[in-house]
C-alpha positions as CSV (number, residue, x, y, z in Angstrom):
1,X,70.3,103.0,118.8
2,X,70.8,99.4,118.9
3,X,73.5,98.6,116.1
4,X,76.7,97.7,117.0
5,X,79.2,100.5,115.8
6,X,82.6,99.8,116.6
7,X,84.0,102.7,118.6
8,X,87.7,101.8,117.9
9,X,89.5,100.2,115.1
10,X,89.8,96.0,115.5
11,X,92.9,94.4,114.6
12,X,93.2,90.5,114.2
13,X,96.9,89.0,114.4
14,X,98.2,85.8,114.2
15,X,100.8,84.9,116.1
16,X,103.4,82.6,114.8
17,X,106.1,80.6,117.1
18,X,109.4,79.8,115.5
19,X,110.8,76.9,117.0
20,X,114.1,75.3,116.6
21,X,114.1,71.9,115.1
22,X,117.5,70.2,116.2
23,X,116.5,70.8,120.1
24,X,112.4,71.8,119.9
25,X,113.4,75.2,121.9
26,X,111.6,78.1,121.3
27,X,113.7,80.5,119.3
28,X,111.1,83.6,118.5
29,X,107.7,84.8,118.6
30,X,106.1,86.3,115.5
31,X,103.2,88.6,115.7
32,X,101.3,89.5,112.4
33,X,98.7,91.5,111.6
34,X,96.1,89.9,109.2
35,X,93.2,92.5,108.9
36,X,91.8,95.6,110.8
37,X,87.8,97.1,110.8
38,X,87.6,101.0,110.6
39,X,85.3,102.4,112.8
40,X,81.5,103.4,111.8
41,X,81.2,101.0,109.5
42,X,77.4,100.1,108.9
43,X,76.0,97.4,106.9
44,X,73.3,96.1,105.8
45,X,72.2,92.0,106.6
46,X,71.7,90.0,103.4
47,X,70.2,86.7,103.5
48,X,71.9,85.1,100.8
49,X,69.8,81.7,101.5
50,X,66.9,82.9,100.0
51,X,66.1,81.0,96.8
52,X,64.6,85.2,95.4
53,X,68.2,86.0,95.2
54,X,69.4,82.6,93.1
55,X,66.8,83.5,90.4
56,X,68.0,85.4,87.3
57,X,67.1,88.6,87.0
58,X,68.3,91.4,84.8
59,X,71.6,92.8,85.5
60,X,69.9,96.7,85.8
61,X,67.5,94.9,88.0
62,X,69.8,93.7,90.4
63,X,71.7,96.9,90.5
64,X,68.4,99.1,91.0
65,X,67.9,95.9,94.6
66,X,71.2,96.4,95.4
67,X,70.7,100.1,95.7
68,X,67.4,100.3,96.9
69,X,68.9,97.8,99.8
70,X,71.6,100.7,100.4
71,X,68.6,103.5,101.2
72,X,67.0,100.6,103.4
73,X,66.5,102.3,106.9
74,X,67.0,100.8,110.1
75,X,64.4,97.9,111.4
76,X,63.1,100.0,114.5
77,X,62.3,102.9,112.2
78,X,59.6,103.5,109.3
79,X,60.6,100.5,107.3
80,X,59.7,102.2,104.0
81,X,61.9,103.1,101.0
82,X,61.1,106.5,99.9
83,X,61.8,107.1,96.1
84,X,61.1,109.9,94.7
85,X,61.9,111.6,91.5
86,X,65.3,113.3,93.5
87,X,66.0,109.9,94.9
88,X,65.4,108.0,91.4
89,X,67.9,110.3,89.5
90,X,70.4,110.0,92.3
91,X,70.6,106.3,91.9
92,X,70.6,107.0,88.2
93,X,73.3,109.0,88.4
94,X,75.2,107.0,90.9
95,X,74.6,103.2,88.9
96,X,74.5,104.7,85.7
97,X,70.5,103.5,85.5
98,X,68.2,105.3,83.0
99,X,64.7,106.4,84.0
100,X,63.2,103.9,82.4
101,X,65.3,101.2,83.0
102,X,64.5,102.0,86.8
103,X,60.7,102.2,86.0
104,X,60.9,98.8,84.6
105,X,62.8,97.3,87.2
106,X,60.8,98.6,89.8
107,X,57.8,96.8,88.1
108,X,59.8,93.8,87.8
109,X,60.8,93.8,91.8
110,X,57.3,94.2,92.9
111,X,55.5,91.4,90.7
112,X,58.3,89.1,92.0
113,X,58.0,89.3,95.1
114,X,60.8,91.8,96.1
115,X,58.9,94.6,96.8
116,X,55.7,96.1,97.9
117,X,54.3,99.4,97.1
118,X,53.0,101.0,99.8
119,X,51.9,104.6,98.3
120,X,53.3,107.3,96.1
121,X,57.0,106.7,96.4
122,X,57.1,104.6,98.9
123,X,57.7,100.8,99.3
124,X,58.8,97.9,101.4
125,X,61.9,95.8,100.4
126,X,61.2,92.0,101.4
127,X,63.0,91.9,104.9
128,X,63.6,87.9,104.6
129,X,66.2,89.5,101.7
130,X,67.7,92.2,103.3
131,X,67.8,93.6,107.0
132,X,69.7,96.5,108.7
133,X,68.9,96.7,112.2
134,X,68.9,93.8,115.5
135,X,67.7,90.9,114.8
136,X,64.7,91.6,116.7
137,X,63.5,94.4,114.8
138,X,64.3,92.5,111.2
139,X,61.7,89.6,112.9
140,X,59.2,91.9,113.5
141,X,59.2,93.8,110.0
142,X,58.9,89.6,108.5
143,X,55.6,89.5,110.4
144,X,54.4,92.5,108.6
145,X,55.8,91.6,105.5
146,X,53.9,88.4,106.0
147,X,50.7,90.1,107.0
148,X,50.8,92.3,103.7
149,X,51.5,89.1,101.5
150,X,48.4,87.3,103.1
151,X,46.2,90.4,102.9
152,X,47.6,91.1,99.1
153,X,46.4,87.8,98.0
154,X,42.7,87.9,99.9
155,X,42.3,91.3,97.4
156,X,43.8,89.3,94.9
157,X,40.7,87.7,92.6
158,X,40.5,84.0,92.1
């Protein structure tokens, strides 16, 4: 696997030098600690520069992306969201998101350009919004994003 997990927790300090003003002699040395990362934490890339993001959308909307970016797998994997009826009530349940509510928003993210069905239960979340994986593997699953856009409008009539 190719993420980088931390293996130990990271603390940042600042270090602070107290200096006497009368002669300019060093008096004491302060260490503080300013903030520590846990171990195992994983994340998901977000490319906030996108103009997709700026536009207004429904709030139940941008809940349902925000969750659907949470079940997004790693890039070197099967890039596809599986949602099926026990995965739609779990993020029901979870963001408080009716079954319709999630059927409409779902329609919503796919004639916008947010997602791509890909079967029965299945889609593609735009990678050049959200990433989890090297930066390699996010590049790669653009291309095919790209490659599905460009075939999607040849089907597309005139």
């Amino acid at each position: 696997m190719s993420d980088r997990a931390l293996k130990e927790t990271v603390k940042v300090q600042k270090e602070y030098i107290i200096v006497d003003q009368q002669t300019g002699e060093v008096t004491n040395q302060v260490k503080k600690l300013m903030y520590s990362v846990k171990p195992g934490a994983r994340y998901v890339k977000e490319f906030a520069q996108n103009p997709l993001l700026r536009q207004q959308i429904p709030h139940s909307t941008r809940t349902l992306l925000s969750a659907l970016a949470a079940r997004l797998p790693y890039a070197n994997s099967d890039p596809y969201i599986s949602l099926g009826s026990d995965a739609l009530s779990s993020i029901g349940e979870t963001y408080g998101l009716g079954e319709a509510s999630m059927k409409r928003g779902l329609k919503y993210l796919m004639e916008n350009g947010y997602l791509i069905r890909m079967g029965r239960g299945r889609y593609f979340l735009n990678p050049y919004l959200y990433g989890r994986g090297t930066a390699a593997n996010i590049l790669e699953r653009q291309k095919e994003w790209d490659a599905l856009q460009s075939r999607k409008k040849d089907e597309s009539p005139a």
